[in-house]
FIZABA-815761 format. One record per residue (C-alpha): x, y, z negated; residue number from 1. Coordinates in nm, 2 decimals. Layout:
# residues N
c1:X | c2:Y | c3:Z | num:NUM .
...
END
This chain:
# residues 237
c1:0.00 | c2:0.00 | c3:0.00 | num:1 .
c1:0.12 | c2:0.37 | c3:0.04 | num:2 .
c1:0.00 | c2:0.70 | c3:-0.01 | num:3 .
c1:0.06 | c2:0.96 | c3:0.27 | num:4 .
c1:-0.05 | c2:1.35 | c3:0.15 | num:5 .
c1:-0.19 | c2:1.51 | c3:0.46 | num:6 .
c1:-0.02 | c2:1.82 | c3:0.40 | num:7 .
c1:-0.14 | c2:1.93 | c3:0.79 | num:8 .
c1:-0.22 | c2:2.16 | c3:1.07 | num:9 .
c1:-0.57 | c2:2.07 | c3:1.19 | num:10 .
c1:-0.47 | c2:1.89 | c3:1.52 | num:11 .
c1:-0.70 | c2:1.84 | c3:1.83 | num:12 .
c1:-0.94 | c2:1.59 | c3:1.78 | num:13 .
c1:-0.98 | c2:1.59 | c3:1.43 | num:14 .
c1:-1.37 | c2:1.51 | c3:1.32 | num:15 .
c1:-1.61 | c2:1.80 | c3:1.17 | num:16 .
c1:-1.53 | c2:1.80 | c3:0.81 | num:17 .
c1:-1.15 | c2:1.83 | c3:0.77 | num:18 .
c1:-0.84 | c2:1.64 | c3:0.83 | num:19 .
c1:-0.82 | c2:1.30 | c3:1.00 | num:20 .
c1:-0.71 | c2:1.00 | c3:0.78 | num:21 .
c1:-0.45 | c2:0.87 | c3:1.08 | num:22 .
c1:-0.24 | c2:1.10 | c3:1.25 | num:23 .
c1:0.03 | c2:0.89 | c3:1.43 | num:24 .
c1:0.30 | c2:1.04 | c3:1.66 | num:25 .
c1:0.52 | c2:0.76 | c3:1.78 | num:26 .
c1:0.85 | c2:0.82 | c3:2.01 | num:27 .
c1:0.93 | c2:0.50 | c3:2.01 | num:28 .
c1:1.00 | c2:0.14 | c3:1.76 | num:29 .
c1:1.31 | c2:-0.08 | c3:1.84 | num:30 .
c1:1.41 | c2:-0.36 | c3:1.68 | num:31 .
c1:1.77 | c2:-0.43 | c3:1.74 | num:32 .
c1:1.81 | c2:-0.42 | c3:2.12 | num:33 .
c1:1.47 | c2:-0.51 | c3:2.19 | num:34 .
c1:1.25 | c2:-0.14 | c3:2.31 | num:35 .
c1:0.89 | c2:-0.30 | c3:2.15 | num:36 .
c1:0.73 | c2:0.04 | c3:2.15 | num:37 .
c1:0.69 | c2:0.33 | c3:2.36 | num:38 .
c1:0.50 | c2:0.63 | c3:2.28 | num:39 .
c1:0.21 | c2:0.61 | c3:2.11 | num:40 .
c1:-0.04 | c2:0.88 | c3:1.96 | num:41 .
c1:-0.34 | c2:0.75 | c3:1.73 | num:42 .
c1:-0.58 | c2:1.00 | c3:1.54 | num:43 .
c1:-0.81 | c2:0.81 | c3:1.33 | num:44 .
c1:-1.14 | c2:1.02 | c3:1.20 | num:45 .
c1:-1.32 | c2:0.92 | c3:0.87 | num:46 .
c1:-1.56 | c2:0.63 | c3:0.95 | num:47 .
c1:-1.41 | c2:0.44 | c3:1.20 | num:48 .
c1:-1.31 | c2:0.10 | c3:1.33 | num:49 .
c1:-1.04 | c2:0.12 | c3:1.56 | num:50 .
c1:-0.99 | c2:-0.26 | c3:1.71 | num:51 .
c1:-0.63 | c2:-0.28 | c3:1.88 | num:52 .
c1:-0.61 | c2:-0.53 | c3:2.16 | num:53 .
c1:-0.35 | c2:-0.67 | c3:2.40 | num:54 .
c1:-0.17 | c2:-0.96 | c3:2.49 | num:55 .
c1:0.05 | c2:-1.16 | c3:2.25 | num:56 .
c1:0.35 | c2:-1.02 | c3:2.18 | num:57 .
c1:0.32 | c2:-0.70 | c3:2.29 | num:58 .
c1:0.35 | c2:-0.50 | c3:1.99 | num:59 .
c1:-0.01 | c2:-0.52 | c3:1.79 | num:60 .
c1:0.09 | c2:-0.58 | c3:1.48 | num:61 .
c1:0.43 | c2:-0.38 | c3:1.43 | num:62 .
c1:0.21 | c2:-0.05 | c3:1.55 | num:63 .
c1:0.05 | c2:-0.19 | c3:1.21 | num:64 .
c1:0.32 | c2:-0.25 | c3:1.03 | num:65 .
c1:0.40 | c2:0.09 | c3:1.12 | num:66 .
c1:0.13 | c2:0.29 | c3:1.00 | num:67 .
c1:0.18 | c2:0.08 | c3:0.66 | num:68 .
c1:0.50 | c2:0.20 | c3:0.61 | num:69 .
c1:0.63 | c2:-0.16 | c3:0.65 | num:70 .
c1:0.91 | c2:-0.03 | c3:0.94 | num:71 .
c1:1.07 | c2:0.27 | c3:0.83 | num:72 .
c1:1.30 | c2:0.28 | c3:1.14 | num:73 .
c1:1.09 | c2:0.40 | c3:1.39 | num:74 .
c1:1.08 | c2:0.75 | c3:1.57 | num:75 .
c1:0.81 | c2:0.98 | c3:1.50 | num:76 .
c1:0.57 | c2:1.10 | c3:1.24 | num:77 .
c1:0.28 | c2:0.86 | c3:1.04 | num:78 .
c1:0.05 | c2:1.10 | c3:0.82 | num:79 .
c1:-0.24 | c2:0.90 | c3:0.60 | num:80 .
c1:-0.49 | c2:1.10 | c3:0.41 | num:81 .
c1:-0.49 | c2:0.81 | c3:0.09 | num:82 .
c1:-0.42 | c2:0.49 | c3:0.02 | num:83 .
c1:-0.32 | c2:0.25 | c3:0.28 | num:84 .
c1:-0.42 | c2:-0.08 | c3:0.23 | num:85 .
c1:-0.36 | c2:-0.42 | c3:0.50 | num:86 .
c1:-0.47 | c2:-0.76 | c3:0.51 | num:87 .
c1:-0.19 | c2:-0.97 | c3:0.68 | num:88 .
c1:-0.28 | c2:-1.30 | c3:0.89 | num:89 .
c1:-0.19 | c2:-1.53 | c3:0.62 | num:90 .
c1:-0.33 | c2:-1.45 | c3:0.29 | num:91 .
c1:-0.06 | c2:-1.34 | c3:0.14 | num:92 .
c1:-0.17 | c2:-1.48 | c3:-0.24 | num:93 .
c1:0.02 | c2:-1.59 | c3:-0.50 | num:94 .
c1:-0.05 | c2:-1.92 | c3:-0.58 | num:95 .
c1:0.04 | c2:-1.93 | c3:-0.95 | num:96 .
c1:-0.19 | c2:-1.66 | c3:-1.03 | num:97 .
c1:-0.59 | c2:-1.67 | c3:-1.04 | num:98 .
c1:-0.84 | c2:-1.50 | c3:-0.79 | num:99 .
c1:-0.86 | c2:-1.20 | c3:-1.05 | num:100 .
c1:-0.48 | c2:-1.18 | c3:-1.13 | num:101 .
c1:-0.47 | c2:-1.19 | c3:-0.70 | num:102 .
c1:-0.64 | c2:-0.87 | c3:-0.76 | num:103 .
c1:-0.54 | c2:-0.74 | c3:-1.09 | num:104 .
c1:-0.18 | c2:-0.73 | c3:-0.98 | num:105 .
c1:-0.24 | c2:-0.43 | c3:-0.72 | num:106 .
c1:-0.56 | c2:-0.26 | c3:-0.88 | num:107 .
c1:-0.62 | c2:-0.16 | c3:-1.31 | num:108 .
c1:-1.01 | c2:-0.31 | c3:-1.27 | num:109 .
c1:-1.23 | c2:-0.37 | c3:-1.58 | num:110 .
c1:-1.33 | c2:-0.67 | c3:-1.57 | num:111 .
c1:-1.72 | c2:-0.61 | c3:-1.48 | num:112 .
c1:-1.55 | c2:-0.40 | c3:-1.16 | num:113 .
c1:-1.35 | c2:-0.75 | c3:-1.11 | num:114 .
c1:-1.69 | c2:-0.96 | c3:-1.09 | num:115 .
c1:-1.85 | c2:-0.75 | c3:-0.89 | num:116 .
c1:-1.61 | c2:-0.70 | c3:-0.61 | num:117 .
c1:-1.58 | c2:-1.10 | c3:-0.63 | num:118 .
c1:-1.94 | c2:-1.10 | c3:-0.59 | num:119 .
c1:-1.92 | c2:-0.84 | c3:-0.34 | num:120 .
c1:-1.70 | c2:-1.11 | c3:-0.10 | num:121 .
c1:-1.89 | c2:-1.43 | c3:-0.20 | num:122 .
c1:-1.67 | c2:-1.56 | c3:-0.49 | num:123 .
c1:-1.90 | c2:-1.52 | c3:-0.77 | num:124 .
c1:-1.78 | c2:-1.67 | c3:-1.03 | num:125 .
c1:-1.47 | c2:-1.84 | c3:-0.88 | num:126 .
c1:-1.21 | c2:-1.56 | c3:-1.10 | num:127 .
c1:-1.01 | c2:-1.85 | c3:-1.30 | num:128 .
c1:-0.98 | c2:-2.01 | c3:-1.00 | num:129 .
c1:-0.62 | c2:-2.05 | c3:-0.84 | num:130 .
c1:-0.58 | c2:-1.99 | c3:-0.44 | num:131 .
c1:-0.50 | c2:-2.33 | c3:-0.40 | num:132 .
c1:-0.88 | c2:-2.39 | c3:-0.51 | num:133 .
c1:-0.95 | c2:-2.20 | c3:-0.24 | num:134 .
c1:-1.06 | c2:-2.33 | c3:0.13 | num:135 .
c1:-0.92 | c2:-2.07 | c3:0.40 | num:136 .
c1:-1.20 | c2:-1.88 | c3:0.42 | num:137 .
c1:-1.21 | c2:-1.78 | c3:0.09 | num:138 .
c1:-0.86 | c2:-1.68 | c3:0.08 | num:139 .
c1:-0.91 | c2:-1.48 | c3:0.35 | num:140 .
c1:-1.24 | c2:-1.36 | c3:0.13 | num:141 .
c1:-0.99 | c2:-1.28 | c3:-0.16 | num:142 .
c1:-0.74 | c2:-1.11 | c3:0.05 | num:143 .
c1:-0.96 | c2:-0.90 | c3:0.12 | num:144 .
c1:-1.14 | c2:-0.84 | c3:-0.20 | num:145 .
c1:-0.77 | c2:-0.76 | c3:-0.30 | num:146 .
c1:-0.71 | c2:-0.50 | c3:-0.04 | num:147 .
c1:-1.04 | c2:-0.32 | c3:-0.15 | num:148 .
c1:-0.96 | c2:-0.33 | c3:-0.50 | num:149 .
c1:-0.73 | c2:-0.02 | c3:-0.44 | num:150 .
c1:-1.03 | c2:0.20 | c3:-0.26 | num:151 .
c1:-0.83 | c2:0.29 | c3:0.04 | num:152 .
c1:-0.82 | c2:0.60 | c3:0.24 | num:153 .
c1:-0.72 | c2:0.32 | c3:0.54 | num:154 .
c1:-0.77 | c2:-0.05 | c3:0.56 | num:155 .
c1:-0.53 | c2:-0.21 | c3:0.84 | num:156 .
c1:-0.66 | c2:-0.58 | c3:0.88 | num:157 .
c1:-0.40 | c2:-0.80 | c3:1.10 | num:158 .
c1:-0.55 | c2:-1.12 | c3:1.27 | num:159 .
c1:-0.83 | c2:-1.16 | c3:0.98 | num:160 .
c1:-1.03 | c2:-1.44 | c3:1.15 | num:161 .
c1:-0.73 | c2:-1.62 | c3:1.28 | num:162 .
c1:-0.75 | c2:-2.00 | c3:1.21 | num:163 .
c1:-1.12 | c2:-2.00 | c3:1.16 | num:164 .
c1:-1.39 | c2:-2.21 | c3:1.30 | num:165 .
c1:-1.65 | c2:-1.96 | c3:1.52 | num:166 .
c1:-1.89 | c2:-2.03 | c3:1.23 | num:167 .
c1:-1.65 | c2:-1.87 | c3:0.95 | num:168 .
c1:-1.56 | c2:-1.59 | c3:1.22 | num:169 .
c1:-1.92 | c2:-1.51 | c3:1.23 | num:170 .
c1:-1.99 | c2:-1.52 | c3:0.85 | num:171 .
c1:-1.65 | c2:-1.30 | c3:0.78 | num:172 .
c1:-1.74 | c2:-1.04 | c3:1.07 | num:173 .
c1:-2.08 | c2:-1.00 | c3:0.94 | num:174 .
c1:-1.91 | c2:-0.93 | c3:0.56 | num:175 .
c1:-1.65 | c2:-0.70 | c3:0.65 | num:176 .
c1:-1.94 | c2:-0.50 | c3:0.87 | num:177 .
c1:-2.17 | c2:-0.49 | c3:0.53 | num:178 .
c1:-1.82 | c2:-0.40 | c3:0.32 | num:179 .
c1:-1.74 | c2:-0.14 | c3:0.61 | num:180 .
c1:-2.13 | c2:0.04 | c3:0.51 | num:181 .
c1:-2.11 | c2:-0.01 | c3:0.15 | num:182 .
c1:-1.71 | c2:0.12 | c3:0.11 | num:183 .
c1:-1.73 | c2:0.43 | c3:0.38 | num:184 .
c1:-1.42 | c2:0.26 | c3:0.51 | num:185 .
c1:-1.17 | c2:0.37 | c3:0.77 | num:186 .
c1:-1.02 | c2:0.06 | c3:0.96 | num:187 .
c1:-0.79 | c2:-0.02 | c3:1.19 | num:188 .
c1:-0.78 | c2:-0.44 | c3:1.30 | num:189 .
c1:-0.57 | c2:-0.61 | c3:1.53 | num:190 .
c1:-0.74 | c2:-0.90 | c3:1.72 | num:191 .
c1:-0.68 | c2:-1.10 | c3:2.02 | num:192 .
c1:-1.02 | c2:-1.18 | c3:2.12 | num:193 .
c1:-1.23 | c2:-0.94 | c3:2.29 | num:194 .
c1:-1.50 | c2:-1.07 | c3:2.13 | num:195 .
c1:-1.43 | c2:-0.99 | c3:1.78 | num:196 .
c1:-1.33 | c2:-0.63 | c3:1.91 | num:197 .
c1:-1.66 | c2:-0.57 | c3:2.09 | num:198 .
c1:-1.87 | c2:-0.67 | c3:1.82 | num:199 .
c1:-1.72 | c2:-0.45 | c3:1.52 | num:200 .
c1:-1.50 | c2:-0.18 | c3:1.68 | num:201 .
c1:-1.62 | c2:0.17 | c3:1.72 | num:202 .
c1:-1.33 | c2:0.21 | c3:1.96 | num:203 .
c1:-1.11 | c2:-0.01 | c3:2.14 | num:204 .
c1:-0.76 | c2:0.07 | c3:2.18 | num:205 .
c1:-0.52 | c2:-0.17 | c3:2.40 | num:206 .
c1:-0.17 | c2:-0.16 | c3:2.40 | num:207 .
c1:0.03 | c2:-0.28 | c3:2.77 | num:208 .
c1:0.32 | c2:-0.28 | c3:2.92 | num:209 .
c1:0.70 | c2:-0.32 | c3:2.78 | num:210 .
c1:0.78 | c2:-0.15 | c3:2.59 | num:211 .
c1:0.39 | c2:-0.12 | c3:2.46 | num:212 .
c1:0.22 | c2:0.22 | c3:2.48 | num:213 .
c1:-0.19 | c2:0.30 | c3:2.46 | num:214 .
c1:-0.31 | c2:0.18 | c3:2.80 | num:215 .
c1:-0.67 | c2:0.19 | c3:2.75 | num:216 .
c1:-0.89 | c2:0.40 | c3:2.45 | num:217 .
c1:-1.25 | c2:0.41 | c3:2.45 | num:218 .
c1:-1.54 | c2:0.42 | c3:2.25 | num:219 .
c1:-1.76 | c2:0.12 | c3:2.15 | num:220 .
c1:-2.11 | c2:0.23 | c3:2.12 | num:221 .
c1:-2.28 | c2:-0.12 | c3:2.17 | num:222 .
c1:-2.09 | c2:-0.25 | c3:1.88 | num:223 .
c1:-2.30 | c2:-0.56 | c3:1.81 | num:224 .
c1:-2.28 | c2:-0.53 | c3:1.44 | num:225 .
c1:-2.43 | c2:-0.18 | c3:1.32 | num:226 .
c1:-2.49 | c2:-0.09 | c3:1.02 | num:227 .
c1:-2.87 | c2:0.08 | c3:0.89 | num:228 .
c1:-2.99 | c2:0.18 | c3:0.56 | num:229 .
c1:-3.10 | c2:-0.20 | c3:0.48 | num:230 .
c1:-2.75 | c2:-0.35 | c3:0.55 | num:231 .
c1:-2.61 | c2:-0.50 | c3:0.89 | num:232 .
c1:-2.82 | c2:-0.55 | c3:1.16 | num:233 .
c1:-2.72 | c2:-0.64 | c3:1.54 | num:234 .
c1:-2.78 | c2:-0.47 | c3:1.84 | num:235 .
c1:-2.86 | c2:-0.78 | c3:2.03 | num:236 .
c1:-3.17 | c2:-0.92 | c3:1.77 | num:237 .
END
């Protein structure tokens, strides 16, 4: 996690109400001799879901790593107004510690805030559990729960549904779309399959070409899951 102050000139673009909470200037990322990145430029406004496509390889998740502060070499400027938070593609959990100490260990919770968040992601009642307890799904539940815990300003979520069967993919898409209503949150998530991207991005931005720059950047208004008063519903029922 990292906290960015957005100590800024108002740039173009930014949404009605202030500052935007992403405002990336990138010159270029290398990594040893290899030229991964060109230039990119991402402002992010409050309320979003940016979905980043492109093929494998190309750069997706080290444009994440990025904004996370995870690869301090690169060449340009990464402002965040609040918390960052990610979700990596493997859980990430430490196995010797239960589902609340998961989430303890990054956020000072009571322990009524604890339950509910756990409720929140469909682990009610599963806090002295140990990940190991855990199938995949509800690792991925509890990563998630654990990224939340720190109310971020940005959630970056790498891969999420990776490794799942399409019935899990549709359950944990249709969570983080009620979570996305219920938190006001600003995300950015890296995915591979147009399918995931069309149903919960806002805007869909895809990276090309070597090294990777912004080929493609356009808004998503027939997201299939949208979000109304009562919860999630889908554009397509």
């Amino acid at each position: 996690m990292r906290d960015s102050a957005a100590n800024l000139t108002t740039p173009p673009g930014t949404p009605p109400g202030g500052l935007p909470v992403l405002d990336l200037h990138l010159n270029g990322f290398r990594r040893g001799a290899t030229h991964i990145l060109s230039e990119v430029a991402l402002t992010l406004g409050q309320g979003e879901t940016l979905v980043l496509v492109g093929l494998s390889g190309v750069g997706k998740s080290t444009l994440l790593r990025i904004i996370a502060g995870l690869e301090p070499g690169f060449d340009g400027q990464c402002q965040v107004d609040g918390t960052v938070s990610m979700v990596f593609q493997e859980p990430t959990l430490l196995p010797w510690r239960s589902v609340r100490d998961n989430i303890s260990l990054v956020a000072d919770l009571a322990p009524e805030e604890l339950d509910t968040l756990l409720a929140e992601v469909g682990l009610d009642g599963r806090g002295r559990d140990f990940p190991g307890q855990l199938s995949l799904g509800q690792q991925r539940r509890l990563s998630l729960a654990r990224a939340l815990a720190v109310r971020p300003g940005l959630l970056l979520m790498d891969e999420p549904f990776v490794s799942l069967d399409p019935a899990l993919v549709e359950d944990m898409m249709t969570l983080f779309a009620r979570l996305r209503g219920a938190h006001g949150l600003t995300t950015i998530l890296v995915t591979h399959s147009m399918e995931e991207a069309r149903a919960l991005g806002s805007r869909i931005v895809t990276l090309g070409g070597s090294p990777a720059r912004i080929v493609e950047d356009v808004q998503n208004a027939g997201a299939y899951f949208q979000l109304s008063a009562s919860g999630v519903i889908s554009s397509r029922s």
